[in-house]
C-alpha positions in Angstrom: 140.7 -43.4 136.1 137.6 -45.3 137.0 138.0 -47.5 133.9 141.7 -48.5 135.4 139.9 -49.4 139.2 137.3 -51.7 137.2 140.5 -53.3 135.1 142.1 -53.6 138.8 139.1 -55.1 140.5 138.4 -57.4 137.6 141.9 -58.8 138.2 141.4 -59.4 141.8 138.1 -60.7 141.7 139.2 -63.7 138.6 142.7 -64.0 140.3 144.4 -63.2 137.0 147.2 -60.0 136.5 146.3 -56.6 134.6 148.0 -57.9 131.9 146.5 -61.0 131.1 143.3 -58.8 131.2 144.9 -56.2 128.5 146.2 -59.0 126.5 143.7 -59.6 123.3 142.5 -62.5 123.2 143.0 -65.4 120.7 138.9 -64.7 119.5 140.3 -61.0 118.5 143.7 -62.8 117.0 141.6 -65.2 115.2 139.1 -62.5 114.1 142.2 -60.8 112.5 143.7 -63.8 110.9 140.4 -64.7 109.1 140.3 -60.3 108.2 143.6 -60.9 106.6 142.7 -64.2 104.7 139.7 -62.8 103.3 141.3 -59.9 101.8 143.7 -62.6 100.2 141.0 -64.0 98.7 139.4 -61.2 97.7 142.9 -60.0 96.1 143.3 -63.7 94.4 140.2 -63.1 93.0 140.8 -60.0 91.6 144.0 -61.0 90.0 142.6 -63.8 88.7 140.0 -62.2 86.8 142.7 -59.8 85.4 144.6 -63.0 84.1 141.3 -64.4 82.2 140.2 -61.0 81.0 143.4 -60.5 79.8 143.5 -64.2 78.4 140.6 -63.3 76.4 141.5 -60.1 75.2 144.7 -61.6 73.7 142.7 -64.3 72.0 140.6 -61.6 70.8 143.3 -60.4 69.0 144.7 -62.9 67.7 141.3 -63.6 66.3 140.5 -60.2 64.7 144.0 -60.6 63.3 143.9 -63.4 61.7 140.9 -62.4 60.0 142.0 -59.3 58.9 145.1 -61.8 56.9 142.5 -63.7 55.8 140.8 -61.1 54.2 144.1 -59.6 52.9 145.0 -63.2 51.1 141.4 -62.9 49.7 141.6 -59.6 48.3 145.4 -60.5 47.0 145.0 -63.8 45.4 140.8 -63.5 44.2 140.7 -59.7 43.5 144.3 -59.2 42.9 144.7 -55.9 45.2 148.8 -54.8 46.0 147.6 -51.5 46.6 149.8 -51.1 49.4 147.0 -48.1 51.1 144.7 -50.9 51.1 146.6 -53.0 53.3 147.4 -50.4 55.1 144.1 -49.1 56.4 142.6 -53.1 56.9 145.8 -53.7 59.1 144.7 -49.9 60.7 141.1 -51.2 61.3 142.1 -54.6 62.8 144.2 -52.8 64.9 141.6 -49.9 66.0 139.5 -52.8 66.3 141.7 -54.7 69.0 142.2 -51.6 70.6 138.5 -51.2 71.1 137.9 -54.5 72.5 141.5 -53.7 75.6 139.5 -50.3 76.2 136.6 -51.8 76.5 137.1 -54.6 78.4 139.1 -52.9 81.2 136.3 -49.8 81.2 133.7 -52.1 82.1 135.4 -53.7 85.0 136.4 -49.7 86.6 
């Protein structure tokens, strides 16, 4: 109870009601607004990064892709291989290889 007598006292003495006294202040309001903003920020920040990492994993892919067609056209039309296992395992190494590059990405960001 002494803390309410001080709170009482305080009033009378600046000629201002207990309530005004309780009420937080705009320092403490703005102290919170710029809290709240900086976790925006930080939260903007993070989902950019997401959006670019992502950005480049896709080009990545498209990348590794295209040169596994590339070296499909050059083993079809210079070396004339239909084997159709061949394709299939460079198409199955392109795409272990893109998946490597996703789980790797987003591992080194965790």
């Amino acid at each position: 109870m002494p803390e309410v007598e001080k709170i009482v006292e305080l009033s009378k003495v600046f000629d201002v009601t207990v309530d005004y006294l309780l009420k937080p202040s705009e320092i403490d309001e703005l102290s919170v607004k710029t809290e709240i903003l900086e976790q925006q920020q930080k939260q903007m920040l993070v989902r950019e990064q997401k959006r670019t990492q992502i950005s480049k994993n896709i080009m990545y892919s498209i990348g590794i892709y295209l040169i596994f067609f590339a070296v499909y056209f050059i083993g079809h039309f210079y070396f004339e291989i239909w084997n159709a296992s061949v394709i299939l395992a460079e198409l199955l190494i392109a795409t272990a290889i893109v998946v490597f590059v996703w789980v790797r990405s987003f591992s080194d960001k965790s």
